[in-house]
Structure formats: C-alpha cells, structure tokens
N, C-alpha and C positions, 0 to 999 in steps of 0.2 A: 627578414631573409628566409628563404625556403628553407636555409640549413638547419636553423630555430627549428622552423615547424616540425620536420625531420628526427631532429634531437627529443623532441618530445612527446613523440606519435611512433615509437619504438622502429626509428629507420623508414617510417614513411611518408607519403603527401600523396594527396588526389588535387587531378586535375581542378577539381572544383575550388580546390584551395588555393590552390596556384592563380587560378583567375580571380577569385575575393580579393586577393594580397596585391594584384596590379601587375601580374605575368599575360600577357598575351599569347596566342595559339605560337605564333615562332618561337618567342622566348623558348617556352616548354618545348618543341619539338628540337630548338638547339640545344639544350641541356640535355635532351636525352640522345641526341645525335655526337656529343663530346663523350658521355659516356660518365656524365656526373651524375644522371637516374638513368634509373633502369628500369624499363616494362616489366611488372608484373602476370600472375593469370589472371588477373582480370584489369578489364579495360578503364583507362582513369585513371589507376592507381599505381606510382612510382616508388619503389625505393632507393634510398642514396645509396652510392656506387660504394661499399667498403662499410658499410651502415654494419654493426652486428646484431645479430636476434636480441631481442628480451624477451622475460619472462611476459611481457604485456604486447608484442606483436600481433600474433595473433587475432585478438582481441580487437587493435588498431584496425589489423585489415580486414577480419569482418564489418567493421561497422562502415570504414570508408569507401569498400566494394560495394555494400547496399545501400548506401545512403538511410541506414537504420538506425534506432539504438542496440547496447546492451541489455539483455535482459535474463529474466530470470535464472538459473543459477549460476551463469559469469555474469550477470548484474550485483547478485547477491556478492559474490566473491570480490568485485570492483567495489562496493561497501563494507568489505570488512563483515559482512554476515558469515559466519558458519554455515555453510550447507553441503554437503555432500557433491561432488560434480561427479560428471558423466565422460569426462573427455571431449565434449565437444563444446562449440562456441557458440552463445543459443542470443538471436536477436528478437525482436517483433516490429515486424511492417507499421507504416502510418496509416496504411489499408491492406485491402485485403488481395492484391495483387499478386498474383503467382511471379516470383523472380528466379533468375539460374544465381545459384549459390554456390561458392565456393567446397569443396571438402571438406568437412569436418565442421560447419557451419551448419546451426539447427536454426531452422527459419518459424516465427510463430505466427501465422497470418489471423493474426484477433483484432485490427484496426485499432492499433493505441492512441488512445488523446496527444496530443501535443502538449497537455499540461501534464499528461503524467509521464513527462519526460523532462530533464535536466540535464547540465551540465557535471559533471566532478571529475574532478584530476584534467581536466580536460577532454573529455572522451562524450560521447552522449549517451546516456542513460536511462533506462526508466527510474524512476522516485523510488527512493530506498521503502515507503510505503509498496507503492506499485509493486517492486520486484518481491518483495516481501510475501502478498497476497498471489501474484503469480504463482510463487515457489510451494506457500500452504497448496494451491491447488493442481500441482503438479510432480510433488514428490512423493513417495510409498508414505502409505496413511502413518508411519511409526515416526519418520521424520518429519515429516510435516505439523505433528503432533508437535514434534520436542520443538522446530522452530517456530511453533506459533507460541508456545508457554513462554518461550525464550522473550521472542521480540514484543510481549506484552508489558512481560517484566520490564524490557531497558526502555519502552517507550517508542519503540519504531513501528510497533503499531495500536492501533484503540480497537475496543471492540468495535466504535462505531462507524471508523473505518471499514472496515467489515461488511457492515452493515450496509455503508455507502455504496460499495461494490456490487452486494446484493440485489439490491433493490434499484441503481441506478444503471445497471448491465444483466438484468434479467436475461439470462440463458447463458452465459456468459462459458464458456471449457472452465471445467474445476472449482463452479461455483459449487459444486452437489457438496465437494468436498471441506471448501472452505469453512460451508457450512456446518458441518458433520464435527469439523477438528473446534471449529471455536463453540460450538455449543458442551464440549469436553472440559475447554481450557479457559476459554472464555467469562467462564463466572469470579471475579474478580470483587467482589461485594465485600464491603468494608468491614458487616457484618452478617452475622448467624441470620439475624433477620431479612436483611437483603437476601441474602441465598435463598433464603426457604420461599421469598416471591419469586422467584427466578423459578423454583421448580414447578409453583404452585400455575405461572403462568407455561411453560411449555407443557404439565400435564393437563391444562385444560384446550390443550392447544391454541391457544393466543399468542398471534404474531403480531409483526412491525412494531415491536418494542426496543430498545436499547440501552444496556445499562450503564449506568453513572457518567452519563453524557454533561460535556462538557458546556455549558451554556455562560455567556458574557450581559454584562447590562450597568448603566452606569455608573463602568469603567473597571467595576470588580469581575473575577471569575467565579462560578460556581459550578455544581456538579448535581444535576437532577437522578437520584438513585434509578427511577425507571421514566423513562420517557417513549410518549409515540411521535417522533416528531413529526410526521405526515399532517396529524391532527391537533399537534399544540397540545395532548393531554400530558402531564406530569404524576406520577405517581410515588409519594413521599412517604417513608416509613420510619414508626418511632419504636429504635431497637430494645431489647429485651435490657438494657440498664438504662434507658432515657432516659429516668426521673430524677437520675443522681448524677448529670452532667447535664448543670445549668448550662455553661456557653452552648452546647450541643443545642437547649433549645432556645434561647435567644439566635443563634447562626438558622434553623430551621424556619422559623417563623421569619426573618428576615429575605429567607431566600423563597418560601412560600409568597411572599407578598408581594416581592419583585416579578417572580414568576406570570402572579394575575396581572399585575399592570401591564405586564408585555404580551399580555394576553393568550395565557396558556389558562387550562381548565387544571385542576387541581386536585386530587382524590390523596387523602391521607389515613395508613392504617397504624393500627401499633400490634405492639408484639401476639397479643390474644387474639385480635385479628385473624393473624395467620394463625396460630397455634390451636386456636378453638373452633373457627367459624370462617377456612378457608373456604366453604362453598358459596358464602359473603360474600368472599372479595372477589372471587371471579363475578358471580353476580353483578355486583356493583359497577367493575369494570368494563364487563360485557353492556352493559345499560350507558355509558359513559359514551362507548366506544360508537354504538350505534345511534346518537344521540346525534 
C-alpha cells in the first residue's frame, strides 16, 4: 500500500514509487484529487494528507525530489557517524548534471559510482566508507582529523581504502585533503618498526605504498605490513624483538611464501635495517620498484 511507503519515508512517496508499486497515472492523480496526497514543491513528490513531520523528512524529500542519495554529512548522520552538520541536507548526483534543488538542499555534483551507493534504513545512501572519505575531505582540517582517527579505530575505514580513492579518482574535490589528514592519522603499524618505514619511505618520497593491507589466499587472511599493490611488490619487516616470538616468525615466513606463489615480489628488512642503514632500504626499494 502507498500508506506503508508513506509511514516509512517520514509522510512521503514519489511518483516513481507509486508507479514500481502498480498505481497508474489516474490512480495517483485521484488520490491526490480526493485529498489523500498532497503536492509538494517539487514535482513527483507527495505527501500523505495528515502525515506529521519527522525528524528524518527532510532527508526523505531530498533524496526522492532528486532522485539522489544521501551524502556526506546527513550521510554520515544516517550512519550513526559523528560529524558536526551544517543545517543543510547534502546529496551527490549519479553525474554531473546541474538540477533545481530544493532549499536547504546542498547538491554535490562529483558523479558517484553506483556501487558506492546503498540502501539503509531504507533511504539510499552513499556507503558508510564513501560518506566517510567524502566528509575526511570536506570538513575544517581539525575535524576531519578527529573523524578520520575515529573511523580507523572502529573499522569504517582502511588506510587502503584511502588509498583506493586516491589513486582510482585522481583529481577527485578533497582528495588534497584526504590525503594530508591520513598521512597524520593514518600510520597505524603494529610496530615501532613498521612506523619508522613509514617514515623512512614518505621522507624519501616514495609513493603508491599502503600500509598493513589486507591480502587473502587459500582461504586464510593476511596483512602485508607495506605493499605496492599496482606492482605486486611486498615489503616485510622483522620488528625490534622478533627473535623472541617464535610464532611471529613461523606466521612471517608462512605469509612470505604465500605471498611468492601468488606472485608478489618480496623485500624483507629487520630492525638494524632501518635503524642503521636506512639509505639501504630506500636504495633497495627504489631498485625493486624500478625493476
């Protein structure tokens, strides 16, 4: 029934729904001729005669006047993300089509994937990723900061997430940014010695890395501490107590091994490595990289 749809779109329904559901152009023009919907300002979209506002209306009739999702920070807010809002209702086109939008409706015209859109609660969405990465690159650098440390912590986002973004939306609004907050917060390394490669490779300026990416193979998960994955290279390090946690290196040389068969190249340092003879390992890895 339209009332359903109604009751759970905070007192709304677009025409487009109406016609999925098996209402024809009369049906809808007698229901809104009896006085059970009611024309909104924009065209399409009805509300039920006696419907009352929600907190989530708004929300509804942005998305179902544009035919858009939710996005960044009332995406974030429809997730249960913390982020700071603005008072307005902020969507992003499927392209890049200039539309008339309602008041108080912020429109983002960056051409969103179709996969980085979903459903929740019923509404459509961008991916709590997406909205996530949108928000790091559009909120004052101090919160973008705190939500990016946040959503690493709980898992809503990866560095290499990040990463993906980067490098697969090259030019992309707020990538300057994204980049700048997770290169801050971003270093995530299990260990002292991870870190110190992390620094050793942004001071020699070496890109297209990602750290403690998540790689699969059979049927186990593992976590490659530095990877290029453009080029399959792996870069593996034996932290400042390795010697004294054997499973440590039985799980390394296992994941090393796996690694080669699936044909990544392999480069392993230990801790003196970095500590002594960090113009090695750039070395090494610059010779790798260009190989």
């Amino acid at each position: 029934m339209w009332s359903d749809l109604t009751a759970e779109q905070g007192g709304l329904v677009s025409r487009r729904q109406l016609l999925a559901v098996g209402f024809d152009r009369d049906d809808i023009d007698s229901l809104v001729r009896s006085g059970r919907l009611l024309r909104t300002q924009a065209d399409g979209v009805y509300r039920a005669a006696g419907a009352p506002g929600t907190p989530v209306t708004e929300s509804w009739f942005a998305v179902l006047s544009t035919n858009s999702p939710l996005s960044f920070m009332s995406g974030a807010a429809w997730w249960d993300v913390p982020v700071p809002g603005d008072g307005l209702i902020h969507i992003t086109r499927f392209d890049r089509r200039r539309l008339v939008w309602p008041p108080g409706v912020r429109v983002h015209r960056v051409g969103v994937e179709p996969s980085a859109v979903t459903t929740h609660r019923g509404l459509a969405v961008t991916t709590r990723r997406e909205t996530v990465l949108d928000c790091i690159g559009y909120l004052p650098f101090g919160a973008a900061r705190t939500l990016a440390d946040r959503a690493l912590h709980q898992g809503w986002l990866t560095p290499a997430d990040a990463t993906a973004r980067l490098v697969d939306q090259r030019g992309r609004w707020g990538n300057r940014q994204i980049r700048r907050v997770l290169a801050i917060v971003g270093d995530r390394a299990a260990a002292e010695s991870e870190r110190r490669l992390h620094r050793i490779l942004r001071e020699a300026g070496i890109t297209g890395w990602v750290a403690n990416m998540p790689f699969s193979a059979g049927g186990r998960s593992y976590e490659i501490d530095v990877a290029f994955p453009a080029l399959r290279i792996a870069i593996e390090i034996d932290g400042y107590e390795y010697h004294s946690r054997e499973g440590r290196f039985q799980t390394d040389r296992t994941r090393q091994n796996v690694l080669i068969a699936a044909g990544w190249r392999v480069l392993r340092f230990t801790w003196a490595d970095l500590d002594q003879r960090p113009w090695l390992v750039v070395r090494q890895i610059r010779q790798l990289l260009a190989a």
